[in-house]
C-alpha positions in Angstrom: 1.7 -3.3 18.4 1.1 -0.7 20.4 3.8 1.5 21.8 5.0 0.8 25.8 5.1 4.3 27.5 9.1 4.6 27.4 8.8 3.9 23.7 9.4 7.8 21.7 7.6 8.6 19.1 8.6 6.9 15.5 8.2 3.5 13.4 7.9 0.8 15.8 10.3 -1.7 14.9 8.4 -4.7 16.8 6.0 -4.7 13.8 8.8 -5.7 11.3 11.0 -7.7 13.3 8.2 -10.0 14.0 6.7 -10.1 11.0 9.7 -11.4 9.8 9.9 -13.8 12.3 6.9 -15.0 11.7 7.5 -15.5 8.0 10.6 -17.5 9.0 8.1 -20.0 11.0 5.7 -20.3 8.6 8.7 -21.2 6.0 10.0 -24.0 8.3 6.3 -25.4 9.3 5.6 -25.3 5.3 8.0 -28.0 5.0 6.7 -30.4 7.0 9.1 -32.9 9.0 12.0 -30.9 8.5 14.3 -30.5 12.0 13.5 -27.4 12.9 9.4 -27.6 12.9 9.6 -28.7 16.5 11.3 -25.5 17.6 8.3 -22.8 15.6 5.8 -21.7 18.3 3.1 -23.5 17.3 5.0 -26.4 19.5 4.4 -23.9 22.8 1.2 -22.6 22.6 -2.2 -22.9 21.0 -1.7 -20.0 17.8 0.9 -20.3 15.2 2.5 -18.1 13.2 -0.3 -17.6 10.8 -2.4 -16.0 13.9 1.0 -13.5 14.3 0.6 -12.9 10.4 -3.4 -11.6 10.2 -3.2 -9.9 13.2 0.1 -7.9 12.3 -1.3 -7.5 8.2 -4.4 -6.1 10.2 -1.9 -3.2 12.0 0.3 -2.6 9.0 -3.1 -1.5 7.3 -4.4 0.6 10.4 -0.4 2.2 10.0 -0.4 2.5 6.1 -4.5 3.7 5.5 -6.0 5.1 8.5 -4.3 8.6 8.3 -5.3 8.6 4.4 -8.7 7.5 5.3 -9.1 10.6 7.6 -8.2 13.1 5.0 -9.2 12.0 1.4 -11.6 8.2 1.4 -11.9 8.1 -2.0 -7.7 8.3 -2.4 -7.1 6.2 0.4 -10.3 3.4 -0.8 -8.4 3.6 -4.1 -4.9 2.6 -2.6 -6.4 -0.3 -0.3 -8.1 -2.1 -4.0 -4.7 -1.3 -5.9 -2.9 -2.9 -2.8 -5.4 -6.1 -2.9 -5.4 -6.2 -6.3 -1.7 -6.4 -6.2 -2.1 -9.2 -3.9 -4.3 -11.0 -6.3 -2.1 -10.9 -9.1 0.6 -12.8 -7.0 -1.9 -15.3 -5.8 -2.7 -16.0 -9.1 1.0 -16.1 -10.1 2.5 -17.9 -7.2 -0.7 -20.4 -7.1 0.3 -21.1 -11.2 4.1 -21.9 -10.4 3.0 -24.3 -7.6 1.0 -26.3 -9.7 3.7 -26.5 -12.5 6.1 -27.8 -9.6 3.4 -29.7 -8.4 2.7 -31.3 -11.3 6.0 -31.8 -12.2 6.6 -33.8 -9.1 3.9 -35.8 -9.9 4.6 -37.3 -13.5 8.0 -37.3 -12.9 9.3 -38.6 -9.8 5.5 -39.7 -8.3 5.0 -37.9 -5.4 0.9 -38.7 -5.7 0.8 -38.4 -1.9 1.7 -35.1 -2.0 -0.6 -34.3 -4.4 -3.6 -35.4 -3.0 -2.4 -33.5 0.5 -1.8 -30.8 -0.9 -5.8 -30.6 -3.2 -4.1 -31.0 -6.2 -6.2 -33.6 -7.2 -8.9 -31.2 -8.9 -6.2 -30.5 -11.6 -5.8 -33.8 -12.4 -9.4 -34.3 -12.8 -10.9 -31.0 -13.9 -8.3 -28.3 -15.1 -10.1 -26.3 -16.5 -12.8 -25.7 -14.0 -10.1 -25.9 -11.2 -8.2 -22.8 -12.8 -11.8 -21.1 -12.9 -11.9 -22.3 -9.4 -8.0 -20.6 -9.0 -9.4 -17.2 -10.8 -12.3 -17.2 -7.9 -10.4 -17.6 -4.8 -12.6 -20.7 -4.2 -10.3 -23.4 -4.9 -6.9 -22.9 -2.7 -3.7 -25.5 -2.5 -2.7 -26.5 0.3 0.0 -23.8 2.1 -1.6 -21.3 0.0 -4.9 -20.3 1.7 -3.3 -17.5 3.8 -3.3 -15.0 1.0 -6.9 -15.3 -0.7 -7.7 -14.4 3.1 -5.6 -11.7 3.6 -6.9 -10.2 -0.1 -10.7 -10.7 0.9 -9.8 -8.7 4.3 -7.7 -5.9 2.0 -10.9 -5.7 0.4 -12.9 -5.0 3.1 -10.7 -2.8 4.9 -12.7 0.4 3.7 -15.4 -0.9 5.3 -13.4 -1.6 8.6 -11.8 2.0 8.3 -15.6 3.3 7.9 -16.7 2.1 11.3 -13.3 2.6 13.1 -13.5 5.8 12.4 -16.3 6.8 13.7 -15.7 4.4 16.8 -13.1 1.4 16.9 -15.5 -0.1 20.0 -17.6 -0.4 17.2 -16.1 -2.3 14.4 -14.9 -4.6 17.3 -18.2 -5.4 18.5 -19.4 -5.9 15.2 -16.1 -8.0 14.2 -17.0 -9.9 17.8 -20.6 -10.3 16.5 -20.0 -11.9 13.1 -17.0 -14.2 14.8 -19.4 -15.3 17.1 -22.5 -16.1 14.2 -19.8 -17.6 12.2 -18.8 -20.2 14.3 -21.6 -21.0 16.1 -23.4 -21.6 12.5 -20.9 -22.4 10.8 -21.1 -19.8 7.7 -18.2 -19.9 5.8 -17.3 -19.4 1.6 -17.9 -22.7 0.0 -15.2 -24.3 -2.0 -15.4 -24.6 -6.0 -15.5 -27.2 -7.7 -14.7 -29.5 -4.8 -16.6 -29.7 -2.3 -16.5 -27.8 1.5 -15.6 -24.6 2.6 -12.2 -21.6 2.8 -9.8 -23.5 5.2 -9.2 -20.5 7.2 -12.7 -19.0 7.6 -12.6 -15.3 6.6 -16.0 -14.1 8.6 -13.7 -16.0 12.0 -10.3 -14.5 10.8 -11.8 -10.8 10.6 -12.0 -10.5 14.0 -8.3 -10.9 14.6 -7.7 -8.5 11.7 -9.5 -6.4 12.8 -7.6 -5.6 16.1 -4.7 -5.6 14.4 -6.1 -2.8 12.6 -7.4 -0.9 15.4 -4.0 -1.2 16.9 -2.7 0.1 14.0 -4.6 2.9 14.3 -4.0 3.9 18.0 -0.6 3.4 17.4 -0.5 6.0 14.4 -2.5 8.4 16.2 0.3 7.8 19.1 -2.7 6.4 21.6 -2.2 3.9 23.4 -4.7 0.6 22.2 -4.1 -1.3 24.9 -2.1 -0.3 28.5 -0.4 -1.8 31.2 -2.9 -3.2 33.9 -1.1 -5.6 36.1 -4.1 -8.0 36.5 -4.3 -8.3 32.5 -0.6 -9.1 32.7 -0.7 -11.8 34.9 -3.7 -13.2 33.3 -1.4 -13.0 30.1 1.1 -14.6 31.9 -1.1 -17.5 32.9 -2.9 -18.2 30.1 0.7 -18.2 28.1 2.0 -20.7 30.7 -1.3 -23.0 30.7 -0.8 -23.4 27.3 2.6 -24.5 26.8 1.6 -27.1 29.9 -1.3 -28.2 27.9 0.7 -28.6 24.7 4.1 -30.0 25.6 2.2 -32.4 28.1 -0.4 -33.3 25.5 -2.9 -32.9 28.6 -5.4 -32.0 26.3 -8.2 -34.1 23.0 -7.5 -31.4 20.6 -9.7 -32.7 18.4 -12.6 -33.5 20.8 -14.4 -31.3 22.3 -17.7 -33.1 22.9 -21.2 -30.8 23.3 -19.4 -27.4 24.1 -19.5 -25.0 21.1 -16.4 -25.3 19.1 -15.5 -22.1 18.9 -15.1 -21.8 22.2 -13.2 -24.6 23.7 -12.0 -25.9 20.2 -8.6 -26.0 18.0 -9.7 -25.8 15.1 -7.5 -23.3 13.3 -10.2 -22.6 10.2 -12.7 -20.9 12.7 -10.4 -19.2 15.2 -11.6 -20.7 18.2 -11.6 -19.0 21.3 -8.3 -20.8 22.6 -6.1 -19.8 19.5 -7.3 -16.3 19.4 -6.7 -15.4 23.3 -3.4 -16.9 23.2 -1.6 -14.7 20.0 -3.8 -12.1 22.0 -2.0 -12.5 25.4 1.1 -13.1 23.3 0.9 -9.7 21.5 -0.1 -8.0 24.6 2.7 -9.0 26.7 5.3 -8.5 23.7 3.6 -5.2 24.1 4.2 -4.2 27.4 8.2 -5.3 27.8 10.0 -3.1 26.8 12.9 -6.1 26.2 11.2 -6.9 22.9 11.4 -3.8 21.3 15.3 -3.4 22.2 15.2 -7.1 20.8 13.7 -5.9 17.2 15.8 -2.6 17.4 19.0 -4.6 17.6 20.8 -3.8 14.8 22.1 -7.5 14.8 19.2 -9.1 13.8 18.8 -6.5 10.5 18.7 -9.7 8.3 15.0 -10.8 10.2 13.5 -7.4 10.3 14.3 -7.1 6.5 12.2 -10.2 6.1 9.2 -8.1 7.8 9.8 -5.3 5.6 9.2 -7.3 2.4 6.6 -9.4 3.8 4.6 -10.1 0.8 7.9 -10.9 -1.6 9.4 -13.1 1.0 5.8 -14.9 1.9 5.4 -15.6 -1.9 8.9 -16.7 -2.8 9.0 -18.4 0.5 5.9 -20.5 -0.3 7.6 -21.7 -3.4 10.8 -22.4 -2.2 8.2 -25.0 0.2 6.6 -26.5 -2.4 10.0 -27.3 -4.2 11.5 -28.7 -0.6 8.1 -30.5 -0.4 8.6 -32.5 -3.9 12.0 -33.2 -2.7 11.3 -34.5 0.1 8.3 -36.8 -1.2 10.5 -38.1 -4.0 13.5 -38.5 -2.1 15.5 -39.3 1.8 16.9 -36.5 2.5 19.6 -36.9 5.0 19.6 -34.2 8.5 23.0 -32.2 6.9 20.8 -32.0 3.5 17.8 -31.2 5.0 19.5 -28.1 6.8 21.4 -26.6 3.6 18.1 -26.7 1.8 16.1 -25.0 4.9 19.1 -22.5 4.9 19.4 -22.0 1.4 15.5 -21.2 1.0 15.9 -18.9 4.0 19.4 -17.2 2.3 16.6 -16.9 -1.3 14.5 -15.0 1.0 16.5 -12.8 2.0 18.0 -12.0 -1.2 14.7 -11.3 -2.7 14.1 -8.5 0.4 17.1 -7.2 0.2 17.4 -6.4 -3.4 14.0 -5.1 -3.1 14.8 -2.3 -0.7 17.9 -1.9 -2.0 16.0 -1.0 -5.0 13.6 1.2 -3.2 16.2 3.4 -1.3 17.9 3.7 -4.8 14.9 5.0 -6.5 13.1 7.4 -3.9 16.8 8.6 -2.4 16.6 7.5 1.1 15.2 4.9 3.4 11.7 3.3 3.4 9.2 1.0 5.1 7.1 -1.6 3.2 3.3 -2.1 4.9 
């Protein structure tokens, strides 16, 4: 995000501390019906967490490659495809252990509801060509589409960095260009072997990405991406407020949106409609400006959160297994409030131990503090 004016120079700690927190609401909303679902932010406004998620993935990489870019490419291309590459491999992994738990829950205590929610169906029916399917990116389970997008972005950050560097007006009016052709005509990467397309649309979700990476990159550089301008703040202010009215009072078809283009008065979250994206846009921008939030990250306090954002990628894969497990449970089984707290805790306490032994492990081998991107 990028820096307020009063804000010195060195690692913003808004970046982590919200990137764990919105790691924690994805958790909780992966686990559907549980208590605390109601209180995650998709309940006051139009963009969840998973907007939050792209767009702060899109600054860690304008942070971590944009510097690297600007003195060696072929180094810093080189690190961006080990990085995605990394990603892949735990795609594939955590993808491999859902299905095992999936399938699990489905011979043995019959959760075939779950199944069929979740697209695990195409096992069933075709394993082998499914796994091919798995080995593509073109056949995702439910709860685990965010990272085949996030890897398909990784890849094409050179790309990004190539333009932005030259110009960051430019990748965004390109970015703005393909968001627009993309949901206007619908061009999206088709499914295999089902049928239909990527659930989250990666030629829509660039575009959010993208900013995220061309804040990333003002904020490296110590510019600022986006200033104060009080008209933009109240406008932020508004939009915020009309859509908490809009959601809370229901005052709104979300699902019907009649002639108008989709992507501009829709909800659809696979195409990042015009609604979603301006709202985790004001959001950001007024998180931005206050300089409240950042004392709120920096708050020694609430350590155990920002340690969530430093791991992000260890805590988002063990967290999305933890759901799946909490999801069979709770097919298979009532699960009483008390219960249904300890588990929610308990994944959130696995979580954390999986962070923290992790940087533990990486102060202990490079002999002082570090930051994971």
């Amino acid at each position: 995000m990028p820096y307020p004016a009063t804000v010195s120079a060195g690692r913003d700690p808004r970046l982590d501390f919200f990137r764990g927190v919105a790691l924690v609401m994805i958790f909780i909303n992966h686990v559907p019906g549980n208590f605390l679902e109601g209180i995650t932010s998709k309940n006051f406004g139009f963009s969840d967490a998973a907007e939050a998620f792209v767009l702060m993935s899109g600054m860690s990489a304008g942070l971590a490659y944009s510097s690297a870019y600007a003195r060696d490419r072929v180094q810093a291309i080189a690190r961006v495809l080990r990085r995605a590459r990394h990603l892949y491999g735990v795609h594939l992994l955590t993808t491999g252990l859902a299905v095992i738990i999936l399938m699990s829950g489905h011979h043995f205590v019959g959760t075939a509801a779950l199944s069929d929610r979740v697209n695990l169906e195409a096992y069933l029916s075709a394993p082998w060509m499914t796994t091919l399917g798995v080995v593509a990116m073109t056949h995702q389970l439910g709860y685990f589409n965010i990272l085949p997008l996030y890897i398909l972005l990784l890849a094409a950050t050179p790309v990004f960095l190539a333009i932005a560097s030259s110009s960051r007006s430019a990748l965004l009016t390109v970015s703005v260009g393909v968001w627009v052709v993309a949901g206007l005509y619908n061009i999206n990467l088709p499914n295999f072997p089902t049928e239909g397309m990527w659930f989250l649309n990666p030629f829509s979700w660039q575009l959010i990405f993208c900013i995220g990476l061309c804040a990333g990159m003002a904020s490296k550089r110590r510019e600022t991406f986006v200033g104060y301008n009080s008209a933009l703040m109240f406008a932020s202010l508004a939009y915020l407020a009309f859509s908490l009215f809009v959601i809370q009072g229901q005052r709104y078809d979300l699902t019907n949106w009649g002639d108008h283009p989709a992507i501009l008065v829709g909800f659809d979250k696979g195409i990042l409609p015009l609604p979603r994206l301006l709202h985790v846009l004001a959001l950001t921008y007024v998180i931005s400006q206050f300089g409240v939030f950042w004392r709120i990250a920096a708050d020694t306090r609430l350590g155990a959160v920002t340690l969530l954002g430093k791991q992000g990628l260890a805590v988002f894969a063990w967290g999305s297994l933890i759901c799946i497990v909490l999801q069979v449970i709770r097919e298979a089984y009532t699960v009483p409030l008390l219960l249904d707290a300890a588990t929610l805790a308990a994944g959130l306490a696995a979580q954390y131990g999986v962070a923290n032994h992790l940087q533990q492990a990486k102060i202990s081998s490079r002999g002082g503090p570090v930051h994971a991107t």
